[in-house]
Backbone as XML, in Angstrom:
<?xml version="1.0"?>
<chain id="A" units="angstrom">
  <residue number="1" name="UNK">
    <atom name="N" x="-13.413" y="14.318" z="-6.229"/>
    <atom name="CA" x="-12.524" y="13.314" z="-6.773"/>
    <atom name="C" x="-11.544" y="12.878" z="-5.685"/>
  </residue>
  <residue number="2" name="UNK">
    <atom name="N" x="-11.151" y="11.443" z="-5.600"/>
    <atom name="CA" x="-10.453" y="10.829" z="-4.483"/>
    <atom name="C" x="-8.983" y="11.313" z="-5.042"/>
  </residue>
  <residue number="3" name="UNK">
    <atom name="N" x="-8.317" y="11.319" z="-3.454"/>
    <atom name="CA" x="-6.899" y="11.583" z="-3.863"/>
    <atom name="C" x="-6.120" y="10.350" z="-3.923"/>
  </residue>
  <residue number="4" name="UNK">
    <atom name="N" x="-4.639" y="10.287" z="-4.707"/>
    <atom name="CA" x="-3.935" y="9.156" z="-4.563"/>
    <atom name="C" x="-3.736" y="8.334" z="-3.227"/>
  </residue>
  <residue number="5" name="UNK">
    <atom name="N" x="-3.239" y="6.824" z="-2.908"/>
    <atom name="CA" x="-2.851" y="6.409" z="-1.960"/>
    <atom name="C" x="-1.229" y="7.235" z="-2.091"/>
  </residue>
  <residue number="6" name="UNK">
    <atom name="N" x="-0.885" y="7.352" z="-3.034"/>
    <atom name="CA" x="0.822" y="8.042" z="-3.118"/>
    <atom name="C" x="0.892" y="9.319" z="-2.123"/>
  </residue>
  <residue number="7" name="UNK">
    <atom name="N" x="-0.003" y="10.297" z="-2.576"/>
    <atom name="CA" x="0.294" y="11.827" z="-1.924"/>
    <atom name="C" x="-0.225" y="11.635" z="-0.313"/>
  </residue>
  <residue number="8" name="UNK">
    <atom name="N" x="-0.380" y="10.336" z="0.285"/>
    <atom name="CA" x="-0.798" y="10.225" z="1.928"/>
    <atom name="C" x="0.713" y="10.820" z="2.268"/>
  </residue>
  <residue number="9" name="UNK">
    <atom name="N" x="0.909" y="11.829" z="3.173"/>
    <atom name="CA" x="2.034" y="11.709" z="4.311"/>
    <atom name="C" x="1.835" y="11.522" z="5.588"/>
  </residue>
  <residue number="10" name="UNK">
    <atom name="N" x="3.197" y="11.613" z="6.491"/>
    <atom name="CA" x="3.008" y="11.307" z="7.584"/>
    <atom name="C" x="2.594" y="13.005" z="8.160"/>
  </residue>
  <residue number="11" name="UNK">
    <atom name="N" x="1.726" y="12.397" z="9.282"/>
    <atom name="CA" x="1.492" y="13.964" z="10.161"/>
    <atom name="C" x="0.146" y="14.635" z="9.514"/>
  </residue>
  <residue number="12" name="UNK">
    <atom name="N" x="-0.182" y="14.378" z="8.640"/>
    <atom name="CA" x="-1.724" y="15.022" z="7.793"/>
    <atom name="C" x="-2.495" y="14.249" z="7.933"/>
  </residue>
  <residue number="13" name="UNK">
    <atom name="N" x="-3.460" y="14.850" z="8.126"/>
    <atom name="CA" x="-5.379" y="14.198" z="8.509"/>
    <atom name="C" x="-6.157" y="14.214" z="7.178"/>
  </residue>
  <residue number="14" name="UNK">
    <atom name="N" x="-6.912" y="12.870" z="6.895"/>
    <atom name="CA" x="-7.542" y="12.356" z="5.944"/>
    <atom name="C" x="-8.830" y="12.446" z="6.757"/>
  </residue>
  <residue number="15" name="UNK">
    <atom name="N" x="-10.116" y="11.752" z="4.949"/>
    <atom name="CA" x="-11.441" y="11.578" z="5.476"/>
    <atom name="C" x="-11.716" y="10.324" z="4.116"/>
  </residue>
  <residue number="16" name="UNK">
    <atom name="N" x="-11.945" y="8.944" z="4.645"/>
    <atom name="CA" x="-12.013" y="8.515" z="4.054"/>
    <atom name="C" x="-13.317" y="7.606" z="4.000"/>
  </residue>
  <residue number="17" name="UNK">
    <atom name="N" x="-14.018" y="7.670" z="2.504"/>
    <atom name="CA" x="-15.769" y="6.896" z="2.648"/>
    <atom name="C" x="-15.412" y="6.051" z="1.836"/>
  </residue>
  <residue number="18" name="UNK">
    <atom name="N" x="-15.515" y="4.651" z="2.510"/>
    <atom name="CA" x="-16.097" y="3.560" z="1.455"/>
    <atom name="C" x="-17.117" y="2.764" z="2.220"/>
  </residue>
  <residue number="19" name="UNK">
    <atom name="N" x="-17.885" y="2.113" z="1.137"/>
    <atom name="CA" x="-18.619" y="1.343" z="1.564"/>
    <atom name="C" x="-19.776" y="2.017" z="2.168"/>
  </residue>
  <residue number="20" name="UNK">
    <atom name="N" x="-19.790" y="3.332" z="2.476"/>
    <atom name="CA" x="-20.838" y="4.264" z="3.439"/>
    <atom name="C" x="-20.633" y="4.043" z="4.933"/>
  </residue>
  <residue number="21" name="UNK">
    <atom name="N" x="-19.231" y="3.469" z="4.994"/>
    <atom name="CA" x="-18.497" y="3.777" z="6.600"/>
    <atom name="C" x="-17.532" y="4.692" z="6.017"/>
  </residue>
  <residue number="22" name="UNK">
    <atom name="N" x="-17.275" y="6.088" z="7.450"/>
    <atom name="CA" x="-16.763" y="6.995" z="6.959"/>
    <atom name="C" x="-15.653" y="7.439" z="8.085"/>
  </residue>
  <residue number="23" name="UNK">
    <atom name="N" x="-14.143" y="7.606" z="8.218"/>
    <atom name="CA" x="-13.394" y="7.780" z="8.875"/>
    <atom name="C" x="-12.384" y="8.892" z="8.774"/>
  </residue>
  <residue number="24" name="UNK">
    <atom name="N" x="-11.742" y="9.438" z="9.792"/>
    <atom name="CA" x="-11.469" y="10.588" z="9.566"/>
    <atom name="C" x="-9.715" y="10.201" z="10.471"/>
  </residue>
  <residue number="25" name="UNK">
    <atom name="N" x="-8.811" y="10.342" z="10.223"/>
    <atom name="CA" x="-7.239" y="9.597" z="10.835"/>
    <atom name="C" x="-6.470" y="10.359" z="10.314"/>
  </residue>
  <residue number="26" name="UNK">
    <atom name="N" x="-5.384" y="10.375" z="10.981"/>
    <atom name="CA" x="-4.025" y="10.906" z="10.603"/>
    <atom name="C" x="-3.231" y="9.525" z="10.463"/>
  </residue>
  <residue number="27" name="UNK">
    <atom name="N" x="-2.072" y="9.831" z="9.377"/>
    <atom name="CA" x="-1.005" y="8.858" z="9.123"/>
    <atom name="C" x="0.176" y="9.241" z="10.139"/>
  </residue>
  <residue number="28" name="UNK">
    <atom name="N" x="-0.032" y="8.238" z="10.916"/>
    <atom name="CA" x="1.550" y="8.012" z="11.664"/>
    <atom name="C" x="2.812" y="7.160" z="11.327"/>
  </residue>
  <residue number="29" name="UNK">
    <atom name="N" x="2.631" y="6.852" z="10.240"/>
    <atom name="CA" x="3.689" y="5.950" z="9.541"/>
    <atom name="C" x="3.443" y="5.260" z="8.125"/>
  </residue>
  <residue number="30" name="UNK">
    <atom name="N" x="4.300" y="5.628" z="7.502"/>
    <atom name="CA" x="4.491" y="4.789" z="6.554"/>
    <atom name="C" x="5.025" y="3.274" z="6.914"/>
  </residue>
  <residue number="31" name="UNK">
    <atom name="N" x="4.017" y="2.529" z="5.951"/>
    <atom name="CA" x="4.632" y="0.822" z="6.184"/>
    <atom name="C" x="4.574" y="0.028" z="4.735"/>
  </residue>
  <residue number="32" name="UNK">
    <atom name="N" x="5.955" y="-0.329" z="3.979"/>
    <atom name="CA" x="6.125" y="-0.470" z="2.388"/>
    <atom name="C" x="5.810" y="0.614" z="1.879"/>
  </residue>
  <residue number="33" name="UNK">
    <atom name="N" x="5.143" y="0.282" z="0.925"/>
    <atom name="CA" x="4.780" y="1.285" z="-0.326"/>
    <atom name="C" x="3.092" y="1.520" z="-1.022"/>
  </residue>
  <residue number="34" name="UNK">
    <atom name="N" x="3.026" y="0.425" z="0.377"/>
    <atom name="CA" x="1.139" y="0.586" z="-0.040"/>
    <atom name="C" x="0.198" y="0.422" z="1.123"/>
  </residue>
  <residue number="35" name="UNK">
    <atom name="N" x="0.827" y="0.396" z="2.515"/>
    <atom name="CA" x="0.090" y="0.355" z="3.369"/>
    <atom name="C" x="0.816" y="1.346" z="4.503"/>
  </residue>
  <residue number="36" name="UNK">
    <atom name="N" x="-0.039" y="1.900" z="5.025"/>
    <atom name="CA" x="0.075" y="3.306" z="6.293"/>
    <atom name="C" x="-0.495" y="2.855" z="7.403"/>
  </residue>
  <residue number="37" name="UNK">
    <atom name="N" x="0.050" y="3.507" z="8.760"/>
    <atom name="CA" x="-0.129" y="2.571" z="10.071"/>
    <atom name="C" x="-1.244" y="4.792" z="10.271"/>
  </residue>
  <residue number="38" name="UNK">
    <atom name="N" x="-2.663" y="4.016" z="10.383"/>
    <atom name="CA" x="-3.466" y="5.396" z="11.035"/>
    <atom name="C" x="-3.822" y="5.352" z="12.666"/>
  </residue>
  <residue number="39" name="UNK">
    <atom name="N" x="-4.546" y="6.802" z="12.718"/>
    <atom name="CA" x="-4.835" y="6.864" z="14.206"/>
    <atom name="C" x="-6.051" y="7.448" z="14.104"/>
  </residue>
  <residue number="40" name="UNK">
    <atom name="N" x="-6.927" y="6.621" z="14.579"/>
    <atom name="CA" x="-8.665" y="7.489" z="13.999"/>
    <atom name="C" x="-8.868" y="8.924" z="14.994"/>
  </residue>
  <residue number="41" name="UNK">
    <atom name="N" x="-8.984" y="10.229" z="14.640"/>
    <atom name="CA" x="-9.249" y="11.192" z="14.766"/>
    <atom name="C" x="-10.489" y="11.060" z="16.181"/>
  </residue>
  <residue number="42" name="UNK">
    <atom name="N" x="-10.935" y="10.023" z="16.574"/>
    <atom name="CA" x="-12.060" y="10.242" z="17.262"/>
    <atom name="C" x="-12.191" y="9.351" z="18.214"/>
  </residue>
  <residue number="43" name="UNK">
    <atom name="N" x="-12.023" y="8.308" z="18.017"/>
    <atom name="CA" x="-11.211" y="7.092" z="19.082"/>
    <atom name="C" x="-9.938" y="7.165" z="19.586"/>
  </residue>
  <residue number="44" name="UNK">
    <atom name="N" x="-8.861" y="7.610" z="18.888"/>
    <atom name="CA" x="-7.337" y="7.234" z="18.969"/>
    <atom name="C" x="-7.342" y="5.947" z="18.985"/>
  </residue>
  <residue number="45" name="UNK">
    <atom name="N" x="-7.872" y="5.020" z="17.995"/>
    <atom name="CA" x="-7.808" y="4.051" z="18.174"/>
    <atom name="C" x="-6.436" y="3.740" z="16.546"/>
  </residue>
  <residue number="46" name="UNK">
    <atom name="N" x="-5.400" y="3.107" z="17.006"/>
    <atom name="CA" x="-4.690" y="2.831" z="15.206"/>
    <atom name="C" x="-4.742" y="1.783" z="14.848"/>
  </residue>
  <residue number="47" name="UNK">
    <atom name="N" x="-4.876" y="1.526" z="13.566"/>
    <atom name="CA" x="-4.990" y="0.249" z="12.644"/>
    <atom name="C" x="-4.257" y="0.838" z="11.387"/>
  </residue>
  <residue number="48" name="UNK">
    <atom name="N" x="-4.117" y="-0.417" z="10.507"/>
    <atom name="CA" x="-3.833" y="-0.243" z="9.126"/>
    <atom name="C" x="-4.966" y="0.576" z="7.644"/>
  </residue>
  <residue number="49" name="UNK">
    <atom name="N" x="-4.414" y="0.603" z="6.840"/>
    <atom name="CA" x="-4.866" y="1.611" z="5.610"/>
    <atom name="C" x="-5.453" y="0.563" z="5.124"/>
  </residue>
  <residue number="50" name="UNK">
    <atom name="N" x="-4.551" y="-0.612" z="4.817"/>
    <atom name="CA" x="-5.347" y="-2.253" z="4.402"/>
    <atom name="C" x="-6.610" y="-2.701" z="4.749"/>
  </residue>
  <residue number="51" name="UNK">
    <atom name="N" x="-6.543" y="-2.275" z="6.672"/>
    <atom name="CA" x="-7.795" y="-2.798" z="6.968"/>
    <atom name="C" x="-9.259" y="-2.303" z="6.712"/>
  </residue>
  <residue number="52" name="UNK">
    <atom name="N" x="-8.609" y="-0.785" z="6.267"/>
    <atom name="CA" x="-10.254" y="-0.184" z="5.844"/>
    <atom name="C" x="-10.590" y="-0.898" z="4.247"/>
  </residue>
  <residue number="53" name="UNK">
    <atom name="N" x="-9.789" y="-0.845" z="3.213"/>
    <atom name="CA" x="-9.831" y="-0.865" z="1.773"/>
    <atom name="C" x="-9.978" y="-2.777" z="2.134"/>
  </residue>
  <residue number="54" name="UNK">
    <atom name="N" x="-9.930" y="-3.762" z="3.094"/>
    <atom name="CA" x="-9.604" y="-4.876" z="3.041"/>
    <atom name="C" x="-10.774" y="-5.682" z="1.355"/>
  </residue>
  <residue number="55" name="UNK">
    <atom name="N" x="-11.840" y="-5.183" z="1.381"/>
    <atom name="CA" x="-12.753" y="-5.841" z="0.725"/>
    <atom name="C" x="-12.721" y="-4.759" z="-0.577"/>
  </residue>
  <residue number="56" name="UNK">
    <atom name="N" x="-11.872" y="-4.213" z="-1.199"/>
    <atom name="CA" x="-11.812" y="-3.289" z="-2.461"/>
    <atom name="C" x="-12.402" y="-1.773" z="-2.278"/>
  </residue>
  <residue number="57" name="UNK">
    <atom name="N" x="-12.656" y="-1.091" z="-3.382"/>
    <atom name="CA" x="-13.134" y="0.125" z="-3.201"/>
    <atom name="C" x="-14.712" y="-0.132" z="-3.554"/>
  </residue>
  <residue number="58" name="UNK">
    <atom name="N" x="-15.563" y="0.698" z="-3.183"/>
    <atom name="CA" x="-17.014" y="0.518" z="-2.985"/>
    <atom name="C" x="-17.285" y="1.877" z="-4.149"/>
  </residue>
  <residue number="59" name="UNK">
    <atom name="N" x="-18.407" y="1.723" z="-4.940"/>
    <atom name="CA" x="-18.902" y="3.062" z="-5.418"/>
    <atom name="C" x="-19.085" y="4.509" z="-5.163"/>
  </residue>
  <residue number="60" name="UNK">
    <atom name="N" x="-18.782" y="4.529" z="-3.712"/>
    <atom name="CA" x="-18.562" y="5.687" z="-3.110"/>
    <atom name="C" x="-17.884" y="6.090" z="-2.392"/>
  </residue>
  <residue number="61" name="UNK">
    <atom name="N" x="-16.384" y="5.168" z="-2.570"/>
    <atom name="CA" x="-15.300" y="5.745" z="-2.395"/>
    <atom name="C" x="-14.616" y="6.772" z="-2.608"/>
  </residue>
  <residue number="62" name="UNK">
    <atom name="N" x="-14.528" y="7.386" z="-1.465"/>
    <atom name="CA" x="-13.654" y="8.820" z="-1.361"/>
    <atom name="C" x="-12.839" y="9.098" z="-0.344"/>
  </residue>
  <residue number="63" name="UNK">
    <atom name="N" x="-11.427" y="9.956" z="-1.089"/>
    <atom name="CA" x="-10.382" y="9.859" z="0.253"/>
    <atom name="C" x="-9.744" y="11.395" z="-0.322"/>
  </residue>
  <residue number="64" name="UNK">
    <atom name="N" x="-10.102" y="12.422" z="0.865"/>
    <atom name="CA" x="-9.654" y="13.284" z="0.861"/>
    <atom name="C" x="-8.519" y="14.217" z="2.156"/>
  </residue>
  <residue number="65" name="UNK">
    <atom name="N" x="-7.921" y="15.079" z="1.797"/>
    <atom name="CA" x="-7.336" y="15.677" z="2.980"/>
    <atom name="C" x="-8.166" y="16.734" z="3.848"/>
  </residue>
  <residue number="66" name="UNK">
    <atom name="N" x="-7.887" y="16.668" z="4.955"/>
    <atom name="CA" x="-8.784" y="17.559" z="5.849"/>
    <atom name="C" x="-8.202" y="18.780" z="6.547"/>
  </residue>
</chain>
């Protein structure tokens, strides 16, 4: 079962599947109240929380802590 977008903090590593692309980031910031600035675990590459979810959640969406 997926966890809330609420319980994300800063400094903890996620794993998140939608769509059957699958990413693994830590939150380095909170930005508002619904979008988080990440850092992909494997690139160091950072983008937004928005930009993964941009097209909704997919049937096999899952977002857990790691």
């Amino acid at each position: 079962m997926a966890i809330s977008w609420d319980t994300l903090r800063v400094g903890k590593k996620y794993y998140l599947k939608n769509y059957g692309e699958k990413s693994e980031f830590e939150v380095l910031e909170v930005i508002g109240k619904s979008d988080f600035k990440l850092k992909d675990l494997y690139t160091l590459e950072s983008y937004m929380l928005s930009d993964l979810v941009r097209y909704g959640k997919g049937k096999d969406y899952d977002l857990q802590e790691l």
